[in-house]
TIFI-915125 format. One record per atom (N, C-alpha, C, O, CB): residue in one letter; x, y, z. Coordinates in steps of 0.2 Angstrom, whole numbers, padded with zeros to 4 digits, always signed. Glycine has a CB too. Example, Ala and Ser with C-alpha at 12.3 -4.5 7.8 and 13.67 -1.06 7.14 Angstrom:
a+0066-0028+0039
a+0062-0022+0039
a+0066-0016+0039
a+0071-0017+0042
a+0057-0022+0045
s+0064-0011+0035
s+0068-0005+0036
s+0064+0000+0039
s+0067+0006+0040
s+0070-0003+0029
//
This chain:
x-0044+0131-0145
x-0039+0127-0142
x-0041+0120-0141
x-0047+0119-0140
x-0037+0130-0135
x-0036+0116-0141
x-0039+0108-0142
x-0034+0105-0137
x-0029+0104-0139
x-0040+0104-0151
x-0036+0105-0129
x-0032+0099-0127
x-0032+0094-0129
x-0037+0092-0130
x-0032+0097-0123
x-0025+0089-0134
x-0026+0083-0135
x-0026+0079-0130
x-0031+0075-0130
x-0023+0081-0139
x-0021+0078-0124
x-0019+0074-0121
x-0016+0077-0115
x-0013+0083-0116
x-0015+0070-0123
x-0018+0074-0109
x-0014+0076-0103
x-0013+0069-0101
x-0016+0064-0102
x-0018+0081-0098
x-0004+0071-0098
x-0002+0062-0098
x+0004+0066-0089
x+0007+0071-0088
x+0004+0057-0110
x+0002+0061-0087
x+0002+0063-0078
x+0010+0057-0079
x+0009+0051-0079
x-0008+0060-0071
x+0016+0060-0079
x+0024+0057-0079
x+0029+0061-0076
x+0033+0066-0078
x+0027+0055-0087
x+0029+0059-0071
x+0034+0063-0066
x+0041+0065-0069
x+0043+0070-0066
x+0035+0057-0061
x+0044+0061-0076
x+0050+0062-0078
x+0047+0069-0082
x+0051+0074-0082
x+0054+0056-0083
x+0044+0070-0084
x+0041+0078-0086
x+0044+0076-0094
x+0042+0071-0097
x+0046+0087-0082
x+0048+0081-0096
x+0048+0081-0106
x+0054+0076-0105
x+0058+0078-0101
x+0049+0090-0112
x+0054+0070-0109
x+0060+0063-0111
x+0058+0063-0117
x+0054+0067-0119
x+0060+0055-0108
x+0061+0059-0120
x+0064+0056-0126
x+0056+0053-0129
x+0054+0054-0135
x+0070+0050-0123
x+0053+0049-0124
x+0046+0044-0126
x+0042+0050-0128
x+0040+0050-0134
x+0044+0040-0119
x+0039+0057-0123
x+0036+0062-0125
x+0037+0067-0133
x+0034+0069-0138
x+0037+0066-0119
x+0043+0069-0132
x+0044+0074-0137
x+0045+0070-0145
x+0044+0073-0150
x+0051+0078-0135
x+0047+0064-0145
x+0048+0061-0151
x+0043+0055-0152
x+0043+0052-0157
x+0054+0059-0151
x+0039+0053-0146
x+0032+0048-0148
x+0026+0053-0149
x+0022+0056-0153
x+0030+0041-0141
x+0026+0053-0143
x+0018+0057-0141
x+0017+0063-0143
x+0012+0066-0146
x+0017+0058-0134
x+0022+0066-0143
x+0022+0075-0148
x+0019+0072-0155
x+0013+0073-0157
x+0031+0080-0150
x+0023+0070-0157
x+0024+0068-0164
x+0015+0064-0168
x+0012+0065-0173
x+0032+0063-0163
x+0014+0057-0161
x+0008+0055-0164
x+0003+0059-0164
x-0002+0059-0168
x+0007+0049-0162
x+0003+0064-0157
x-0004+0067-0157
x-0004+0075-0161
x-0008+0079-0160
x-0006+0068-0149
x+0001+0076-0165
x+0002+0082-0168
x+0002+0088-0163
x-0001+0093-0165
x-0003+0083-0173
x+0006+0088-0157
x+0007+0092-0152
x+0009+0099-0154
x+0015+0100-0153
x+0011+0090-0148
x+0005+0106-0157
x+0008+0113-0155
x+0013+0115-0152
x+0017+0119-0154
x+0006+0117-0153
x+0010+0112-0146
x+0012+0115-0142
x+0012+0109-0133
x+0007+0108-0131
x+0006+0122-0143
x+0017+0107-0130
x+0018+0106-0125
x+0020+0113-0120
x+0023+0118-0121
x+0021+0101-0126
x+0014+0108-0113
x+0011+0114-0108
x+0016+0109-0103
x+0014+0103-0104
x+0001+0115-0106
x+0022+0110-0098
x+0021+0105-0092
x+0018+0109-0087
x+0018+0115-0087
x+0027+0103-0089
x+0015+0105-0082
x+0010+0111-0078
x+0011+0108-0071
x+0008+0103-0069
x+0000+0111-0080
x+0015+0110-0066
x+0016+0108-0060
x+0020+0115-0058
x+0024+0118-0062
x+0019+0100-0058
x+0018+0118-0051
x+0019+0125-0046
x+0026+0124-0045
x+0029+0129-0047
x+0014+0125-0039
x+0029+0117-0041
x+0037+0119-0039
x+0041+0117-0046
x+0047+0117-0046
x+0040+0113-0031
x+0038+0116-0051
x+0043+0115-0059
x+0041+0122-0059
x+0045+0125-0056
x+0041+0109-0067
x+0037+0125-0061
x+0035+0132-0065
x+0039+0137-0059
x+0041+0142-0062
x+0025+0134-0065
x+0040+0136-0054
x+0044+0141-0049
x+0053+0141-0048
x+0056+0144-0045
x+0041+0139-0040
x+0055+0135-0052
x+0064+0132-0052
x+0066+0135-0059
x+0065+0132-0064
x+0066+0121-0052
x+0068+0142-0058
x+0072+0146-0064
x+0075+0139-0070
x+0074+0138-0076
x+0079+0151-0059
x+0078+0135-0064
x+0081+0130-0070
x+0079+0126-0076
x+0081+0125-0082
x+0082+0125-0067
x+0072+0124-0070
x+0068+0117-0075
x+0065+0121-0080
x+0065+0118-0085
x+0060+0111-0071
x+0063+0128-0080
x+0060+0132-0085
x+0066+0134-0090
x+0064+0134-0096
x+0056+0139-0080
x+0071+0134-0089
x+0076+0136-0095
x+0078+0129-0098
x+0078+0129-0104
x+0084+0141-0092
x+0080+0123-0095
x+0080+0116-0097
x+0075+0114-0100
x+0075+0114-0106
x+0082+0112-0091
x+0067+0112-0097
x+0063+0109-0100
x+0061+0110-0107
x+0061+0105-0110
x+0060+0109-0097
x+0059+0116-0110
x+0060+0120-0118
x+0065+0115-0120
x+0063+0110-0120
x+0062+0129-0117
x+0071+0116-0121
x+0077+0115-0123
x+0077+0108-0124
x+0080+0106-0129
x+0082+0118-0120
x+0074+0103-0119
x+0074+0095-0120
x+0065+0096-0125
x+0062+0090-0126
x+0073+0089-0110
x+0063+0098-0127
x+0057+0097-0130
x+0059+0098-0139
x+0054+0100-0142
x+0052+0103-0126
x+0064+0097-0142
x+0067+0097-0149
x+0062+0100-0152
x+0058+0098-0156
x+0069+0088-0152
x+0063+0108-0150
x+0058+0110-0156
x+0051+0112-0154
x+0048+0117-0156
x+0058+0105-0162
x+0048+0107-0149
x+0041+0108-0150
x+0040+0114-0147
x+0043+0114-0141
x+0037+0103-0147
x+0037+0121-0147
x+0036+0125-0141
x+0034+0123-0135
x+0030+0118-0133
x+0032+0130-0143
x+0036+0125-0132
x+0034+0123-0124
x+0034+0127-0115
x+0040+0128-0113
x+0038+0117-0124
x+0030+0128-0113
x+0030+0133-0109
x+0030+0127-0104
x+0029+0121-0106
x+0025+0139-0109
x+0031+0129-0097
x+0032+0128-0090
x+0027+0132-0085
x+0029+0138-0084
x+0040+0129-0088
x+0021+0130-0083
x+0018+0135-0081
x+0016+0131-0075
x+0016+0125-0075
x+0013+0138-0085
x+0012+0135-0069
x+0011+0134-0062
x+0003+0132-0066
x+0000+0133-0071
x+0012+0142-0056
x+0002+0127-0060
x-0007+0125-0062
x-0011+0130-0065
x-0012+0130-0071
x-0012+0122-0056
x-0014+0134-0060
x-0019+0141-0061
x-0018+0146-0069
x-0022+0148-0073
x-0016+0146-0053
x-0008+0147-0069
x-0006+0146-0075
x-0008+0143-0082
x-0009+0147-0087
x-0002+0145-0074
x-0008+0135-0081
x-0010+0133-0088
x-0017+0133-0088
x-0019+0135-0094
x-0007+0126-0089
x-0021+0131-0083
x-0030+0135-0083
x-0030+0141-0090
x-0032+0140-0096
x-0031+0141-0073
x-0026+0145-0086
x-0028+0151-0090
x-0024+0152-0097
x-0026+0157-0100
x-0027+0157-0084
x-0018+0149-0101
x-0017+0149-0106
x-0022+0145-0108
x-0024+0147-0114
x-0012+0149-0106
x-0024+0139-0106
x-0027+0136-0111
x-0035+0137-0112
x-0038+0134-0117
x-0027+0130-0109
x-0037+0141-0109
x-0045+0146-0109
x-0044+0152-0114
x-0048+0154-0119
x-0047+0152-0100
x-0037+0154-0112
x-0036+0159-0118
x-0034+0160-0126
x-0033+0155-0129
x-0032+0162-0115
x-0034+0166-0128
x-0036+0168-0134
x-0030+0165-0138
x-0030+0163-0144
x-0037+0176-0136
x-0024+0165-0135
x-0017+0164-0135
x-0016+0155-0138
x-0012+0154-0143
x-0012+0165-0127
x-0021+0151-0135
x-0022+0144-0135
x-0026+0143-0143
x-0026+0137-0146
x-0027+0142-0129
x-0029+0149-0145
x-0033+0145-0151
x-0030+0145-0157
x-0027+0149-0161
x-0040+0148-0151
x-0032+0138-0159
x-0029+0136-0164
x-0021+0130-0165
x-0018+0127-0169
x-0029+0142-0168
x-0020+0130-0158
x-0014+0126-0157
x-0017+0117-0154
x-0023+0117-0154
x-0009+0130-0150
x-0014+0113-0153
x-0015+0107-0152
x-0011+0105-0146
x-0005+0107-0147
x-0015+0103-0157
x-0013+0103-0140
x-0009+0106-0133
x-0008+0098-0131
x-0012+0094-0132
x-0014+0113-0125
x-0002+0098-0127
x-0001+0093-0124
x+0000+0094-0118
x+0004+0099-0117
x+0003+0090-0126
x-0002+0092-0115
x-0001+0097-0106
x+0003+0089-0102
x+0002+0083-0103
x-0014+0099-0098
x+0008+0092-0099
x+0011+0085-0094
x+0011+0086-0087
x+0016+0088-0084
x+0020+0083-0096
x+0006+0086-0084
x+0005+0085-0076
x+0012+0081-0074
x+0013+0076-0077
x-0003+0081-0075
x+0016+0084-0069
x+0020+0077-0065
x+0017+0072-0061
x+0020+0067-0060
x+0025+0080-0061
x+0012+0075-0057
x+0008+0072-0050
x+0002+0072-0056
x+0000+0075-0060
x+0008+0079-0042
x+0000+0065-0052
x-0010+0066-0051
x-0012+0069-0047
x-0018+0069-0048
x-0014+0061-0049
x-0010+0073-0042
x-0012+0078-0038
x-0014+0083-0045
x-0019+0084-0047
x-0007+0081-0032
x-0007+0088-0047
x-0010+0091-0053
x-0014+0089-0060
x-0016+0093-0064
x-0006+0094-0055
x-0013+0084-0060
x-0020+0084-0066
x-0026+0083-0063
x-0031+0081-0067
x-0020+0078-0072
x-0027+0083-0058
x-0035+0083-0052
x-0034+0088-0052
x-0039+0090-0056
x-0036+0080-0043
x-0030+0095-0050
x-0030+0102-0049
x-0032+0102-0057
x-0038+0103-0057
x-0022+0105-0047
x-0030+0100-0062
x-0032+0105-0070
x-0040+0102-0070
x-0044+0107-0069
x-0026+0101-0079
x-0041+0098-0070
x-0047+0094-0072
x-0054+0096-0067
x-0060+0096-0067
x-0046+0086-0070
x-0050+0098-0065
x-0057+0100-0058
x-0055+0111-0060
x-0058+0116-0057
x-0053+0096-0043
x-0052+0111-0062
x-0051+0118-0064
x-0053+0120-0071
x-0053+0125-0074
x-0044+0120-0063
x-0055+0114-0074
x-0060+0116-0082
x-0057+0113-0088
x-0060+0111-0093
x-0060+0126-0084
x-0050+0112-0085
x-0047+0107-0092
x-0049+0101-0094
x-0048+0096-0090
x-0039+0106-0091
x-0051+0101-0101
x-0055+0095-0102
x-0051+0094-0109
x-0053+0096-0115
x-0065+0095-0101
x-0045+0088-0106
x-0043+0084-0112
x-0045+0080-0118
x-0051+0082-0120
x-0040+0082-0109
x-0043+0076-0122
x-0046+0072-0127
x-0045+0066-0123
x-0049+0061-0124
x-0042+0072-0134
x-0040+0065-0118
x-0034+0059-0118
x-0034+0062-0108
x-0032+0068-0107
x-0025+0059-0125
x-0035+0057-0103
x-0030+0056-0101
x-0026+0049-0101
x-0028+0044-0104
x-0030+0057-0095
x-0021+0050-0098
x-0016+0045-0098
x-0010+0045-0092
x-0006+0050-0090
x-0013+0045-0105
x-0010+0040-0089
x-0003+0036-0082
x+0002+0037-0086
x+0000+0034-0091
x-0003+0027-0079
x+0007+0039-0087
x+0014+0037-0088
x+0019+0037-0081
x+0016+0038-0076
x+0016+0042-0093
x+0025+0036-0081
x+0028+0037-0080
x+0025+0039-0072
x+0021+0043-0071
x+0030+0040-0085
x+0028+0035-0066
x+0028+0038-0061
x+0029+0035-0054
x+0025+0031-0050
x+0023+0041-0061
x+0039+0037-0054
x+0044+0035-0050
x+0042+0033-0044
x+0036+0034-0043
x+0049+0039-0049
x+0046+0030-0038
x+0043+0030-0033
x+0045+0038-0029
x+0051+0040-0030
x+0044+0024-0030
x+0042+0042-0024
x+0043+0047-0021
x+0048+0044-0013
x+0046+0040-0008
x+0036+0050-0020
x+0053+0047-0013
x+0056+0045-0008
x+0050+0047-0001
x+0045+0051-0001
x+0063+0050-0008
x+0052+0041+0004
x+0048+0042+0011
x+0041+0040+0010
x+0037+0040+0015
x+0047+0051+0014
x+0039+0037+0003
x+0032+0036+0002
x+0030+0029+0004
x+0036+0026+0003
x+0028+0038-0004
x+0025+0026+0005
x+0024+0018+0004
x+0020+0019-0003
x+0016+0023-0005
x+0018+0014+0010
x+0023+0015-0005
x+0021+0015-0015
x+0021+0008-0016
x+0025+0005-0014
x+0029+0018-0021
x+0015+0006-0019
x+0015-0001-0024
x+0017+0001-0029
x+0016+0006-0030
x+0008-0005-0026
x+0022-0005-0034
x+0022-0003-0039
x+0019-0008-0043
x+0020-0014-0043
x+0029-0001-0040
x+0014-0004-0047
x+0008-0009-0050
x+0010-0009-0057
x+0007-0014-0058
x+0001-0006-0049
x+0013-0006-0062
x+0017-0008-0066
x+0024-0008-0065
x+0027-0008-0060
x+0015-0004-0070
x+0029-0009-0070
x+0037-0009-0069
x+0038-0001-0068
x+0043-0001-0065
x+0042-0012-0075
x+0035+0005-0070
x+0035+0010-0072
x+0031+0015-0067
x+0033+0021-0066
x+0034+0009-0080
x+0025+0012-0062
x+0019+0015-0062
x+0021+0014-0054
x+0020+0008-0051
x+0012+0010-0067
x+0022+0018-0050
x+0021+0017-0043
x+0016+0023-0040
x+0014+0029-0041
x+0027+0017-0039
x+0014+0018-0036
x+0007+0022-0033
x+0005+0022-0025
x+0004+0017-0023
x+0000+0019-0036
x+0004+0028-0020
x+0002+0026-0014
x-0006+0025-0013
x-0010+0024-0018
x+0006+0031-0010
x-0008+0025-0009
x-0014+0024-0006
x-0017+0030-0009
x-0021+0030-0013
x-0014+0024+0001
x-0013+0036-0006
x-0016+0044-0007
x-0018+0044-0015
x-0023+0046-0017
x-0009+0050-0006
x-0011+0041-0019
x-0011+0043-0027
x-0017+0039-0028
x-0020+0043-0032
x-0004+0040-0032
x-0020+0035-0026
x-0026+0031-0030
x-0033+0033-0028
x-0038+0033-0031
x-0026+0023-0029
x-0032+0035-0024
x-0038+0040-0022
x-0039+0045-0026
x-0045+0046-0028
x-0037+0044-0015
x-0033+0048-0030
x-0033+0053-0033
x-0035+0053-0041
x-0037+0057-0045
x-0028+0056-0031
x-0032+0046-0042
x-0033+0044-0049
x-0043+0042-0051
x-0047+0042-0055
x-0026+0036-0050
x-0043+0040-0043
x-0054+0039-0046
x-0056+0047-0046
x-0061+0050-0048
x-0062+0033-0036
x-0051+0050-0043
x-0055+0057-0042
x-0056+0061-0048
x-0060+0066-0049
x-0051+0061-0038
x-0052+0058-0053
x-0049+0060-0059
x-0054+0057-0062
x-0057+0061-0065
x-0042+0059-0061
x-0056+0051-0063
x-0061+0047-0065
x-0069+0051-0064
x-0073+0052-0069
x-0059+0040-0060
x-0070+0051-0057
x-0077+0055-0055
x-0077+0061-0059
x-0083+0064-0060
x-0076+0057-0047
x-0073+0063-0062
x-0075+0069-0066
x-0076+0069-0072
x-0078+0074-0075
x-0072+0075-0066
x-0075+0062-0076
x-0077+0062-0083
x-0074+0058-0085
x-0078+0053-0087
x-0076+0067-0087
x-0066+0057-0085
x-0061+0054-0086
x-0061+0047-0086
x-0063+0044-0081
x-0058+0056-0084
x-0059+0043-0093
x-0056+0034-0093
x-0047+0039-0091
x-0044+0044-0094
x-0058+0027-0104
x-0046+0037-0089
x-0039+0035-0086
x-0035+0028-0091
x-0035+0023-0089
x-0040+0033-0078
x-0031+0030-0095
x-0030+0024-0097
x-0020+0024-0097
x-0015+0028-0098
x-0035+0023-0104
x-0021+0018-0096
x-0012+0018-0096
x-0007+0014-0101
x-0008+0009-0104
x-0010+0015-0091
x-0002+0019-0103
x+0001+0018-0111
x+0006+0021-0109
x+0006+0025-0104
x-0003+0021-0119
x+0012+0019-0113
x+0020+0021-0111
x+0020+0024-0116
x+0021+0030-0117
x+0026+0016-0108
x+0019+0019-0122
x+0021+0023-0128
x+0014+0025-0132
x+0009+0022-0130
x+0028+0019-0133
x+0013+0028-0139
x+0006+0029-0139
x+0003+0023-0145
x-0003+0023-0147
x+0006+0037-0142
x+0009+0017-0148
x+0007+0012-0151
x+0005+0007-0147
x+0002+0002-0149
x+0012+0009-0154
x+0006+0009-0139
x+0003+0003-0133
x-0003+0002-0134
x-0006+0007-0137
x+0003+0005-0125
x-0006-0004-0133
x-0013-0006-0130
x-0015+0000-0126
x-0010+0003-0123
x-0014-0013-0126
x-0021+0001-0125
x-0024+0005-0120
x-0026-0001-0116
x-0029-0006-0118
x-0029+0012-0122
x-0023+0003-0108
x-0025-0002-0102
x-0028+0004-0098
x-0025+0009-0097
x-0017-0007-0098
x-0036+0003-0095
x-0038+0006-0092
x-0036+0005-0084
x-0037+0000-0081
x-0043+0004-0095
x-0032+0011-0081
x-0029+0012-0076
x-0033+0010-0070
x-0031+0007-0065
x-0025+0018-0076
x-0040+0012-0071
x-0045+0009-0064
x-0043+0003-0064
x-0042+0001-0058
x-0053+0010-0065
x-0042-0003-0068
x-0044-0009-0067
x-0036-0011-0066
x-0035-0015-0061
x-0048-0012-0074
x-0031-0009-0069
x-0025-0010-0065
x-0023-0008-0058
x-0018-0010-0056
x-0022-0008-0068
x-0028-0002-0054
x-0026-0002-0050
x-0031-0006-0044
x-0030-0007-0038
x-0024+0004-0050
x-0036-0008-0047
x-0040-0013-0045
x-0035-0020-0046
x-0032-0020-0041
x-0047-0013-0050
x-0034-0023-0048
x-0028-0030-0049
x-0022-0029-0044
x-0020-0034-0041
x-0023-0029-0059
x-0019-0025-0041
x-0017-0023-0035
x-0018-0021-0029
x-0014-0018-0025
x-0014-0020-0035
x-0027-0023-0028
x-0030-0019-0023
x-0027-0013-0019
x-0025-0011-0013
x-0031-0024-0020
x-0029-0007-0029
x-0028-0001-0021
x-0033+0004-0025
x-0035+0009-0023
x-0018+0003-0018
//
């Protein structure tokens, strides 16, 4: 099993994912991996179905841990889409060790105080704590909307907004 990419975007599977990033990184297989998506009967019968073709499961954190350890995983090329930086701190600190991370995508949360440090890229206090934490375990963090972008290393962007 080869994680290529884990890319932390709150919109989960769009248009940008299944037709850039699937496609450039030769994706098997997309994983989205967040607990209240994997538990909404809905997003689990919708998300597949926005993914044009690529297989794709909806699984709880602990969940994608364990497909991606397993026998089921080998030989596919996995795209995992964390919604939160909380869950790709959850995967990363649970053994998943991507090729790629990457910031995409990430709205502001209602009730939160949020910088928004790109046009695209909002972040609270909490969230940046969590993105070095991601960092402390191995990870360059880098940020790219689409996969022809420059890579912009997201520490140093969120250093440029002091947070």
């Amino acid at each position: 099993m080869t994680v290529r990419h884990l890319r932390i975007d709150n919109r989960l599977i769009h248009g940008q994912v299944t037709v850039a990033w699937a496609g450039n990184l030769g994706a098997t297989r997309l994983i989205v991996s967040n607990d209240d998506v994997a538990a909404d009967d809905m997003q689990r019968m919708i998300l597949p179905q926005a993914a044009r073709g690529v297989p794709t499961s909806v699984l709880g954190i602990q969940e994608t841990l364990d497909y991606c350890a397993g026998d089921q995983a080998q030989g596919e090329s996995i795209f995992v889409i964390a919604k939160l930086p909380a869950d790709a701190l959850a995967l990363v600190r649970g053994g998943l060790r991507p090729e790629e991370v990457n910031v995409g995508n990430q709205a502001p949360r209602p009730g939160t105080k949020f910088t928004m440090v790109t046009r695209s890229i909002a972040v609270t206090a909490e969230d940046a704590e969590t993105y070095r934490a991601i960092a402390d375990e191995g990870f360059t963090l880098q940020q790219r909307m689409m996969p022809t972008d420059k890579k912009a290393d997201f520490l140093h962007v969120l250093a440029g907004k002091k947070l």
